[in-house]
Every structure is written in structure tokens, then in C-alpha cells.
N, C-alpha and C positions, 0 to 999 in steps of 0.2 A: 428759402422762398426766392425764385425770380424775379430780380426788378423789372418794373414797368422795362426801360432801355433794354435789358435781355429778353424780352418775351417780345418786343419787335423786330427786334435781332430774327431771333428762330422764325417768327410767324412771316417775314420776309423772305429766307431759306426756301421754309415749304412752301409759299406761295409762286417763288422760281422754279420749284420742281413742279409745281402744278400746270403753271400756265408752260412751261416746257415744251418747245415742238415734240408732237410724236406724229411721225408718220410710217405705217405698215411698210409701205413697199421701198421706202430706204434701209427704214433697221431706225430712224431713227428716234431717241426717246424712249427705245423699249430695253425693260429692266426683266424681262421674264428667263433670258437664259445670256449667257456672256459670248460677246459679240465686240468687235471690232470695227476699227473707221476703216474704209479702203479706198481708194481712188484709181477708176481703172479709164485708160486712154482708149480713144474714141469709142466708148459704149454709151447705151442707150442714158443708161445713171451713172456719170461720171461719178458720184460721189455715195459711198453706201456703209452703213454700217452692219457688215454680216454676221452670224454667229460663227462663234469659235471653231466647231466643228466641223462647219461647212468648207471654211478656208483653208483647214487641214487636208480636205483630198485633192487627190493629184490636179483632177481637173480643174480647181476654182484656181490654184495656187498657179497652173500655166497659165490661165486664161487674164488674170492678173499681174503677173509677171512680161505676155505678148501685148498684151492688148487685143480687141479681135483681129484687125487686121491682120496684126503678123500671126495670128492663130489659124486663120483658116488660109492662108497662103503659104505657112509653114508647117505646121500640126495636120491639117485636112488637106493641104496640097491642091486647094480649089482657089480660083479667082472670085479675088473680094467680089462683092455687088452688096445692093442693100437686101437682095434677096436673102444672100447668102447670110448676111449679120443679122438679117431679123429671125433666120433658123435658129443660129448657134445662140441668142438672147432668149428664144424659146427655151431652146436647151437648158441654157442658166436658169430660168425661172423652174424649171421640171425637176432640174436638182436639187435647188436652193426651197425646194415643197419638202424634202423630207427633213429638214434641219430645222425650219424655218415657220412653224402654224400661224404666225398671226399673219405674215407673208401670204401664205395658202389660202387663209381664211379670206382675208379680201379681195386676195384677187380671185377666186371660187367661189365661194358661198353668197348668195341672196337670201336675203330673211325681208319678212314684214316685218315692218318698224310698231312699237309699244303705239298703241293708239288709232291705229289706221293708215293708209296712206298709200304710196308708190312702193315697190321692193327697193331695199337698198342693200350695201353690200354690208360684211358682218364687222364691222369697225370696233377693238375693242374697247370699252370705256375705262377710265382707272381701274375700278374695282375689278371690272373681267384681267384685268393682266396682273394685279395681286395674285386673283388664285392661279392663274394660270402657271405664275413663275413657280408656283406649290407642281400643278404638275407635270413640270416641264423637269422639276429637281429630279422627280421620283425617274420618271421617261428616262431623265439621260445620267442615272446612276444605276440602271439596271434593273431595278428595283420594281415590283409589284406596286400599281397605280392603286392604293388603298386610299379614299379620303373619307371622312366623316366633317359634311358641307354643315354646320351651320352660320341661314340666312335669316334676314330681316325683311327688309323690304325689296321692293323688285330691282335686282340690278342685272341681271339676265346671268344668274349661276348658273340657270338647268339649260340654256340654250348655248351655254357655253360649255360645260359635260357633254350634252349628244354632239355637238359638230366636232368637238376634239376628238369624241372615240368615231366619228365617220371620217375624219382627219386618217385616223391610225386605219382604218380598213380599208380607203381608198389608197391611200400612200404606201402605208409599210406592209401589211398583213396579207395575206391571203386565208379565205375562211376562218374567218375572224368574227364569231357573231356575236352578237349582242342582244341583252334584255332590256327595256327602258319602261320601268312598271310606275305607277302613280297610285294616285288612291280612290281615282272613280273615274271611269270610261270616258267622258268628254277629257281629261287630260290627258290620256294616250290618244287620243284620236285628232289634237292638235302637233301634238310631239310626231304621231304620222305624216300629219302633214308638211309639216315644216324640213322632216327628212328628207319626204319627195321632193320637193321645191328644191332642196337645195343639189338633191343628185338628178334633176330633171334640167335644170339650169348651168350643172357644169358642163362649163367651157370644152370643147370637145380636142383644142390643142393643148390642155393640163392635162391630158389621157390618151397622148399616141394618137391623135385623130380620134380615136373612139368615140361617140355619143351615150353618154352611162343614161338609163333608166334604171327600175323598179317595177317587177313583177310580183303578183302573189307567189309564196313557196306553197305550191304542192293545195292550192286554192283556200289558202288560209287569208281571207282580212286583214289579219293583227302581224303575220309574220312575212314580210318581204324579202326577196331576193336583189340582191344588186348585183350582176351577172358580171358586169367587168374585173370585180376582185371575186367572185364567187363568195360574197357574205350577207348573212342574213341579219336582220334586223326584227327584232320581235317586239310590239308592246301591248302592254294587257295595267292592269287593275286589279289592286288590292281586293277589292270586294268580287270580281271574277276572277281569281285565279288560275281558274282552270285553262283559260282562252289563252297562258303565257305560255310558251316554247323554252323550255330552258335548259335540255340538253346540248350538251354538245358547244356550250356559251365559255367566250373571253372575258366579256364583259357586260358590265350590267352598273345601270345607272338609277336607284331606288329614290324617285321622289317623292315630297311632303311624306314620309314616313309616319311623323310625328298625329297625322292624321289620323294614320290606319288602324281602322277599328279590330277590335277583335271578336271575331264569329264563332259558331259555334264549334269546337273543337280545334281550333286552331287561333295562334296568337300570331300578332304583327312580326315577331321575332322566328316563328315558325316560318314563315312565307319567305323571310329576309334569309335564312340557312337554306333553306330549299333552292335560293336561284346563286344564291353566293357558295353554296357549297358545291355547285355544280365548274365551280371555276377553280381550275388547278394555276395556283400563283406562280408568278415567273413574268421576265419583261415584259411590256405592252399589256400586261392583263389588269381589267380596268375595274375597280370596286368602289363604286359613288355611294356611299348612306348621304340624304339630303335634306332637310326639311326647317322649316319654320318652327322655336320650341316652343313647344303646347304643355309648359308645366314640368312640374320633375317628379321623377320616380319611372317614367314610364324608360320604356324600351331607348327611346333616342337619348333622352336624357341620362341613363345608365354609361350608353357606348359613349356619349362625349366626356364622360368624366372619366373612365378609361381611357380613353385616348389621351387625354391630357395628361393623364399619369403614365401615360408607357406602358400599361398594360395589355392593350389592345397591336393588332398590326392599323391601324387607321391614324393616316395622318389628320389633327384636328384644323381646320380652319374656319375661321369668322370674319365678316367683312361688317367693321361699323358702320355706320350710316354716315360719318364723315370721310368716308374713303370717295362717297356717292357726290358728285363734283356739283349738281344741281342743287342739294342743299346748302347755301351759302347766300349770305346776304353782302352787298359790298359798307364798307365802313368809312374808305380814304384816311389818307396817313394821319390828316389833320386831326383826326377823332381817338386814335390809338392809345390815346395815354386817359384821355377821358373817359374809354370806355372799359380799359385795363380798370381803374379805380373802382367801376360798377362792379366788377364780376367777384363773383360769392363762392364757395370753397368748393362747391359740385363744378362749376362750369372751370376753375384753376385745375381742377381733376381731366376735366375733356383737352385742355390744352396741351399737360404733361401727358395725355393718352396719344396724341399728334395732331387735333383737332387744329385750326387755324381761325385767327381769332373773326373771320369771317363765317364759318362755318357756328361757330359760337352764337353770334349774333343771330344766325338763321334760327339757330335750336332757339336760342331765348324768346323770339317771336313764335314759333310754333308750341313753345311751351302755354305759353297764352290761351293760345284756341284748345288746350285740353284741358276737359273738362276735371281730371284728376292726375298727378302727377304722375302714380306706376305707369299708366297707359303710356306718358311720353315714354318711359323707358324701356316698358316692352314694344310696343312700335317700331322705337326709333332707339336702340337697343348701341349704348358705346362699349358694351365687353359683354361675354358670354353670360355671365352670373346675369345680368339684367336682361337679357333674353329669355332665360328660364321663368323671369321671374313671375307668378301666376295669382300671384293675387297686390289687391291694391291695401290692404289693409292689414299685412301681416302683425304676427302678436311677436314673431322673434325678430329681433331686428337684425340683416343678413350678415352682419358680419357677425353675429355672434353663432350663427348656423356654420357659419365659416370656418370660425377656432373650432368647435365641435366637429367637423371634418376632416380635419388634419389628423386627428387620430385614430380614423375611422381603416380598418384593414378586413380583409375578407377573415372570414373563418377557419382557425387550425385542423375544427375535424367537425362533421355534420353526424348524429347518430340520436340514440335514445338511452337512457337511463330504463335499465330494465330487472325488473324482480321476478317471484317466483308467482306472481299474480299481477293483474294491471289493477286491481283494487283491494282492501280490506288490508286484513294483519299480516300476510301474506306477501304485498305488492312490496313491502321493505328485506325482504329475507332474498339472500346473496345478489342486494342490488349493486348492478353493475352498470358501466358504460360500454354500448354497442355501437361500433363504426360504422356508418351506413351510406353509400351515393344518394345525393340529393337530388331530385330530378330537376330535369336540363332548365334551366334558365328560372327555375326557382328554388328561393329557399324556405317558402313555409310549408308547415305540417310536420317538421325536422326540429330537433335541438341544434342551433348554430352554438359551437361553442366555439371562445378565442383561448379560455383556460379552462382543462381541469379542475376539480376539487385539489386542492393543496394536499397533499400528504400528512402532512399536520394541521388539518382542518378542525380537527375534533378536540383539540388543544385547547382551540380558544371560543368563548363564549360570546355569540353572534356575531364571528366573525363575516356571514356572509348576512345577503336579505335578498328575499325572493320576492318581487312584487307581479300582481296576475291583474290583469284588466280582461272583461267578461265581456267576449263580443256574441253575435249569435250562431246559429246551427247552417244556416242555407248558403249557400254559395254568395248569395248578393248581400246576405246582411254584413253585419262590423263583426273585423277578427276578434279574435281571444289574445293576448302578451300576455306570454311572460318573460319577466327582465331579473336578472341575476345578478346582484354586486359585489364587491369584495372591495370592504372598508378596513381590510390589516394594516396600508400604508397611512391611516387616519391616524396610529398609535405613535406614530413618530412627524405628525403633523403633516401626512399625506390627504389624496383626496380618494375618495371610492371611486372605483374604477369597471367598469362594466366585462363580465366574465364568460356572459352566455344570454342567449336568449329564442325563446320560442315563439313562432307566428301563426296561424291557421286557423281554421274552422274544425270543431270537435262539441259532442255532446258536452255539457256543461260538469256532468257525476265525471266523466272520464279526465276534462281539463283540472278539473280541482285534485284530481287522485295524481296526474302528471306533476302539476304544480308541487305536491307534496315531496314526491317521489326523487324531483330534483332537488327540493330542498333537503331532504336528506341527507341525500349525496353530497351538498355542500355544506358538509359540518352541521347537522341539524340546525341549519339557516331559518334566522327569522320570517315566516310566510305572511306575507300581507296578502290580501284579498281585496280585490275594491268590490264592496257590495252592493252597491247600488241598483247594479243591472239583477244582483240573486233576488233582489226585496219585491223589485217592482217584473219579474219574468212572468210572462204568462203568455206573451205574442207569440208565440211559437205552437201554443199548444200544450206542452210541459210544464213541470212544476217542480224547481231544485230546491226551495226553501231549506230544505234535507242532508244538504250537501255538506255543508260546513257543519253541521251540528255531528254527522256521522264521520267526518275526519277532524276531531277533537278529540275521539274517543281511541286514535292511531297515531295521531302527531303532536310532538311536544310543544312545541316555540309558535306559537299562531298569535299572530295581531289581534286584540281586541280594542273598540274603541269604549268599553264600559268602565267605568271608573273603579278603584281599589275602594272605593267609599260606597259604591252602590252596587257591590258585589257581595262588599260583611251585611248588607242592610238586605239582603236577600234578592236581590235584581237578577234579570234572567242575564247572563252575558252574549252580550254581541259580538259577532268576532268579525272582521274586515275593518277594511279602511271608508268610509262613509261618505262619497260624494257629492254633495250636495251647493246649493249657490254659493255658502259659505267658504266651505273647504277646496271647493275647488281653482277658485279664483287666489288661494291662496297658496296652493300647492304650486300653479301655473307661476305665479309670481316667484316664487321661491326657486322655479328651473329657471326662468327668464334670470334672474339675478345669478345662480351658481352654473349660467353659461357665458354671462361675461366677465366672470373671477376665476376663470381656470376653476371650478370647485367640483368637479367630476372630470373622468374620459372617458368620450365615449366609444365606442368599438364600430356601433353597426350604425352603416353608411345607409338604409331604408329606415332608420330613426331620423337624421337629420332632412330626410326627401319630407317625412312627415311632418317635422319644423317648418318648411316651409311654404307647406298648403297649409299651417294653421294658422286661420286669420281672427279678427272681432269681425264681429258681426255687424251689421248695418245698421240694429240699434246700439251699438255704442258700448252695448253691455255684456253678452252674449259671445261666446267665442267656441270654436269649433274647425274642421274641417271644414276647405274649400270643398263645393259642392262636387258630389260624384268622387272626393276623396275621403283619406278614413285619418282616424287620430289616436289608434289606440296605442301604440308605442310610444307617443306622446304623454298617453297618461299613465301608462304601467311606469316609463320611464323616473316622469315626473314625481308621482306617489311613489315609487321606491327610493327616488334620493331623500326626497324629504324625509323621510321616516330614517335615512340612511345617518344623518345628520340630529335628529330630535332623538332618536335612541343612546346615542354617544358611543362611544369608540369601544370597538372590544375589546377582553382583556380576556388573559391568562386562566384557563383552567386550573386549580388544586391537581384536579386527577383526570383525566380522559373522558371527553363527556360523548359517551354512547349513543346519544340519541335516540332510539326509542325505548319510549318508556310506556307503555300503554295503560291509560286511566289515570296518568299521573300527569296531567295537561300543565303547564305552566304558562299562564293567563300574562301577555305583555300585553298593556293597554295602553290610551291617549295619558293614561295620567301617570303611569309607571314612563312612558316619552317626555 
């Protein structure tokens, strides 16, 4: 841990690089791309800091080298005057536009300022030249402008994406066009305007004399023309799609994504391939995903987690809210050791993240005014995970969603277990596995699997366990799980490990014959059932009560929860796993505990998304999905460890255990557990 002495050491550091002169049109202070001091005799900015590449060609390195005088008396063969110096400074500034955007930007671009007011120019703040140095990397390594933007709060991400891709169309590109879509009309139709403004207001000696406007292309509203580079600029709305332009596009800039809802037949992810696939990658071509995170599981929160692994072409970037220079209270040196001794182990965390213990101070007053804590974090969000973060009340607590993640990996093969029938005596005869493509951007309705059945699966006795959670029939109601384990490495003091698992919506007679059909497959695997939903179904219309009583009479190894004692005394048996106020609070506790003991792994990365929308409820008792989210993998997950564990470790077959055996049921139950 850092002494008081060294934590003012460093909070001194960064508070010299804060308060640091930065000004655009020397160079000075900017960390966005590498740049050099220079000193040139008798010009306008005797003293400048340019980028690297600028000073590379011919012309800066003479003009540098002359000075102007002896430039344009020697190079141009013309008599100095101030006329003539104030051309060739022209000049230099016209060059020094393609090297140079924060340069360009100030001296070019007019924006309205946050709040109201006079135009001012586009001056970047901290946080704008953070991302910007992100894509200034990509720009001057060749490299395809892929970013995946998430933001927090306002520090002008998206108006710093559209002036950088009008940057590259006015500067470098010729027919260069651009998409800049949002998630409902009034936000394209300021993003409009703020284009106009700013190519209506350039400078007409940054453009050859020229005067640049903005016409309709071809009497379109939403898609402009800007005649001097011949590129178009299009923007439209998630919810109107239709009104976007997106052939023939470089670039495309997708804000608050995280919004966009899904209509009818078409998903947010659909809209996003549709304008990004129209873009063939290669330099200057420009790929913004952007949004504020609304929750995990969905479409943004997918691509940032790929990103962050490499999986993706998207470069990830985040900007905390202590980058944002505004929030920060002042403290004085005198105070620094007294108020190091207040700070508690969350705020020594913001410090080691690069906060300043002034910035600290701000957060701990604003923490005040909220009324619940998650809020300050998703608000005011110091790393990605707490920007996701969606509810205030979660039941897992996130680092333990965390470990459960790390071993989470896509799927080795997507397909079906398939027999000589999909139900009765039949549906087990030369059952096999079938490979299958999953469709685009989903995996339910599919067997994801990570393993096979073992080759010597039938060896050993319940080596696997098959847990099924009962969701409904209609598209909007809750899915059906089922979760697949494999408890062989519990025999030598391992932990069960997740194999495979199915997601979707299916008649109930059909999911429980599925259910079976994989248990089979995997070594006549213990099937558990949660039955809660078969007892009390009726909301639907149908009536499965049937179901389980008719695959008893086909499958060997099925959970029951009736006892060896009330089964001799003539009891009818029940089979499933039973959840009720009792059991189920205790099932939950028991995942909650064997996800922070390493006591399972888990595979699929839409299990832990469902960890973390499941929260308690608001009476205190009650636990469930976040609203508009679902929890069944959660519980299939949950009831099959437990049972994975109260059952006790498999063992060795005598002889080959076949698995079907029809009418010769063998009843596991809570008390045989």
C-alpha cells in the first residue's frame, strides 16, 4: 500500500500534467500523436510544437531549415513583404491541416457550446484528446478506424467522431461518405445541424479560396452533399431506417446504440451489419459503435466484451469520469495527509485507477447527493464493469460474476442430438449428434455444446447431470434451459464443469423429450427437472402435468424429490426438482457460495450476463430478474450444481451401463441425495 508521502508525490505528477499548458495552434501540450518542439526564424509562431510526420516532408523541413525570408527570396524567387509571408504562413497552416486535426479543428470548426450561448471554436477537452490519441493510432498506422466508444457522461465523444470523419473528408478523401445514425430523429437532425454549421462557417482560405457549403443530394433532407470534396454525409435513426443512405459509405458513426430498440423483424445488430457491412475496411475508413451501457447481455455490451478480448476488429475505449476535468474539488497541500487518512478502500482503488486526490474529493461530495450507491457508479462510472453495471441490488456480487467469466469460451460445435423419432421409445434409437449453423447473432433454439459425450461415458455411473428450467411457449414469455455437467474431475477432487447447454422457446412435451434425449447421450446422465412451472402451467392454454409421468416410462436416471420411505409406504412419486420459497433461496445461496470457491466452470458467457441482472427484490426477500430481463439459466445453472454436489461423485461401472432400459426406471430422489 502507498504511504500518505507517495500518494502526494504522484497526485502532484498528475495534477502537473493537468494544469499543463495545452494550446491547439502551437502543438503544445498535445499527447494525441508524436510531435516535436521547433523554432523557426522570423514566423508568425516562432516557437511550435509539430507532429512528427509533418516535419518529415520536404516542405516543412526547408521552411524550417530558411526561415521565410530566405524561403521566399530563395525557394519562391519572390521579394519578401508581409504580403508575401502572410501567403506562405497560409500555406503552412494548409499543410500542417493534414497532419495536424486538433490544429484544423480550432482553427476551422464552430460549434455551439454545452448549454447555450455564442459559437466558439472546437477546443479539445482532456477527455476529447484521450480518444482522439486512440484514433489518431489507428489513422497513422494504416489501419481501418474500428472503435467501440463506451461513454458516461457528457464529454463530447460524438461531436468529436463526426468533426474527425469531416476532418478526413474535407482534408484527405475525395467521395468519402458517411453514415451518422442515432436512435430517434431529433438526434440526427442536431448532428445535421452541427455538420452544416461547421462546413458553412469554414474559413474559405483553409479551402483554396473556396467557400464550402451543403446542399441536399438528389432532394434528400437526411443526406447532404458537400461539393468541394464531392462527399456526402447522411443521417437517419434507428427507428427510421429506411430514410439512411448507406451505399456506397467509408464511414459510419452508430450512436447511443445501446438504446436501440428492437422492431419488428429486425434487431439493433441487424441495422448495425446493414450500414457497417457496406464499408470495405482499409485506411481512413471510419467504424464508430457508441453508446452509454444500458445493461449486459444485450448487443453493445456483447461487442465491448469482445473487444476487450481480441475477438472483435474494434478498438475498445472508455473515458472515466475523472478524465472529465470539471469534476474535481480543490483540497490545498495543507489538507493532503488528513484527508489521505479519511479515504476507505473503494476511493484508494480510484486513485490507483489515476483519479487525483482532488477529483476524489469531488466523487465523495457527489456521492452524498445519491440517493443509492450503484447509481453513483453507473452515472459516474471509473471502469467499464461499472458502467454495465444495471442494477442497484444485485444477489451476485461482481467479482464473483467476474471469476465465473474467465472461463467462459464460445462453443466447439452448435447442432442437435438426434434419434429415430423426436419422442417415445423410438426418439433414443441410433441417437446421434448433428452439426448444425446457428443463426446469425444467435445461439438459442440450438444445443451449444463446449464437450461431447466422453467416449467412455457409459462407464461410469452419473457421471454427467442434466438440469431443465421450464420457461413458456410465446416469444415474450421466459426461455426453457437446459444445463449439462460433467462431475468426472470431482473423483479425484475436481469440480463439475459445464459441457453443453440449450436456450429457447419449445412446446413443453417436445423440451422434456429434448431434455431426455441429451441426457442420454451423455452416459444416461442424471435428468433433473425443475417442476414448478409443469405443476402450476396452465397460462398458456395447455396442460403438461403428462409429461414427466410419460418419460419415466423411456428414461432410466430421473430426479425425484419423494422419499425411499414414502415410496415402500405406497406414495405416488414425484419426479423433478421442486421450487419453492424454501428450496429455492437455498439453491441460490449454494451457486452464490460455489462461485466464490472456484467450485464449478463455467462455459457459457449468456449465463454470467444473467448473473448480473439478477438482483433482491425491493422487499428485501424476493429475488429475481431485473425487470424486462430473464433468469432461467440462472436457475437451470443453479439446481443442476446443487444436485451436482448432494448426489456425490461418480464412480465406476462393474459393466457398461447401457442406458435404456424401459419400465425399469431407477428412482433418484432428495433422500437417495
Amino acid at each position: 500500500m502507498l504511504s500518505p508521502s507517495k500518494i502526494i508525490e504522484i497526485n502532484n505528477e498528475r495534477l502537473k500534467v493537468i494544469n499543463s499548458p495545452y494550446n491547439p495552434i502551437t502543438g503544445e501540450g498535445s499527447f494525441s500523436i508524436k510531435r516535436t518542439h521547433v523554432t523557426c526564424e522570423d514566423f508568425p509562431l516562432n516557437e511550435m510544437w509539430l507532429p512528427d510526420e509533418f516535419i518529415e516532408t520536404g516542405f516543412c523541413q526547408i521552411i524550417l531549415a530558411l526561415g521565410v525570408r530566405r524561403y521566399i527570396t530563395q525557394i519562391l524567387k519572390q521579394e519578401y513583404s508581409e504580403y508575401t509571408a502572410n501567403l506562405l504562413y497560409v500555406e503552412f497552416c494548409v499543410q500542417r491541416f493534414t497532419y495536424d486535426f486538433e490544429f484544423w479543428a480550432y482553427s476551422t470548426a464552430l460549434i455551439s457550446p454545452k448549454g447555450g450561448g455564442e459559437d466558439i471554436r472546437f477546443f479539445l477537452n482532456r477527455a476529447q484528446r484521450t480518444y482522439l490519441k486512440t484514433l489518431e493510432e489507428l489513422r497513422t498506422s494504416n489501419k481501418p478506424i474500428s472503435i467501440i466508444l463506451l461513454k458516461a457522461r457528457q464529454w463530447g465523444g460524438s461531436t468529436l467522431t463526426q468533426i474527425y470523419m469531416l476532418w478526413i473528408q474535407i482534408i484527405h478523401k475525395k467521395n468519402w461518405n458517411s453514415v451518422i445514425c442515432g436512435d430517434v430523429e431529433s438526434q440526427s437532425n442536431i448532428v445535421s445541424g452541427m455538420l452544416s454549421k461547421v462546413v458553412e462557417h469554414y474559413p474559405s482560405w483553409a479551402a483554396n479560396g473556396v467557400k464550402l457549403d451543403t446542399k441536399p443530394f438528389e432532394g434528400s433532407s437526411k443526406t447532404r452533399q458537400i461539393q468541394y470534396c464531392q462527399c456526402l454525409y447522411s443521417v437517419g435513426s434507428a427507428q427510421k431506417p429506411d430514410n439512411l443512405r448507406s451505399q456506397n459509405i467509408s464511414m459510419a458513426h452508430l450512436t447511443e446504440v445501446g438504446l436501440w430498440k428492437e422492431t419488428k423483424g429486425k434487431k439493433p445488430e441487424d441495422l448495425v451489419q446493414s450500414i457497417f457491412g457496406s464499408i470495405n475496411d482499409g485506411p481512413y475508413t471510419v467504424k464508430v459503435l457508441e453508446s452509454t451501457a444500458k445493461g449486459v447481455g444485450n448487443y453493445f455490451h456483447r461487442t465491448w466484451l469482445k473487444a476487450v478480448k481480441g475477438e472483435n476488429d474494434f478498438t475498445p475505449v472508455f473515458i472515466p469520469w475523472f478524465l472529465i476535468d470539471m469534476y474535481s474539488t480543490y483540497i490545498g497541500p495543507s489538507k493532503y495527509r488528513q484527508f489521505i487518512e479519511t479515504m476507505n478502500e473503494y476511493e484508494m482503488y480510484l486513485f490507483e485507477l489515476g483519479a487525483t486526490l482532488e477529483a476524489i474529493a469531488w466523487y465523495r461530495k457527489k456521492k452524498m447527493s445519491m440517493e443509492e450507491e450503484w447509481r453513483m457508479c453507473s452515472e459516474y462510472p471509473s471502469d467499464p464493469k461499472e458502467a454495465f453495471q444495471s442494477t442497484g441490488r444485485p444477489y451476485f456480487p461482481r467479482r464473483y460474476v467476474e471469476q465465473c467469466r474467465k472461463t467462459c469460451m464460445e462453443p466447439a460445435f452448435y447442432g442437435e442430438f438426434v434419434g429415430n423419432a423426436m419422442k417415445g421409445e423410438k426418439a433414443f434409437d441410433n441417437l446421434h449428434f448433428v452439426e448444425m449453423k446457428r443463426k446469425k447473432d444467435s445461439k438459442d433454439n440450438i444445443l451449444n455444446v463446449w464437450f461431447l459425450p466422453d467416449k467412455d461415458a457409459n462407464l461410469y455411473y452419473q457421471r454427467y447431470v442434466v438440469s431443465v428450467d421450464i420457461g413458456g411457449t410465446g416469444e415474450k414469455s421466459d426461455y426453457s434451459s437446459i444445463k449439462v455437467f460433467d462431475t468426472i474431475a470431482m473423483i479425484e477432487g475436481g469440480v463439475p464443469e459445464v459441457v453443453a447447454e440449450w436456450h429457447g422457446h419449445i412446446e413443453h412435451d417436445m423440451l422434456i423429450w429434448k431434455a431426455a434425449q441429451i441426457a442420454y447421450a451423455y452416459g444416461n446422465a442424471l435428468l433433473v427437472v425443475e417442476s414448478n412451472t409443469l405443476e402450476t402451467e396452465g397460462t398458456e392454454g395447455d396442460n403438461f402435468e403428462y409429461v414427466l409421468d410419460e418419460i419415466k416410462d423411456y428414461y432410466t436416471e430421473l430426479y425425484s424429490r419423494t422419499s425411499a420411505e414414502q415410496i415402500k409406504e405406497g406414495a405416488p412419486v414425484k419426479y423433478g426438482f421442486h421450487t419453492n420459497p424454501s428450496t429455492k433461496p437455498m439453491v441460490l445461496n449454494f451457486m452464490k457460495s460455489a462461485m466464490r470457491d472456484f467450485l464449478y466452470i463455467e462455459r457459457s458467457l449468456e449465463t454470467t450476463f444473467e448473473y448480473e441482472q439478477f438482483e433482491i427484490k425491493e422487499d428485501g426477500k424476493k429475488t429475481g430478474a431485473v425487470e424486462g430481463c430473464h433468469d432461467d439459466r440462472v436457475m437451470s445453472t443453479s439446481i443442476g450444481l446443487y444436485v451436482c454436489y448432494k448426489k456425490g461423485k461418480p464412480y465406476r461401472l462393474a459393466q457398461k451401463n447401457t442406458g435404456f432400459q424401459k419400465r425399469k426406471t431407477r428412482i433418484v430422489s432428495e433422500a437417495s441425495v
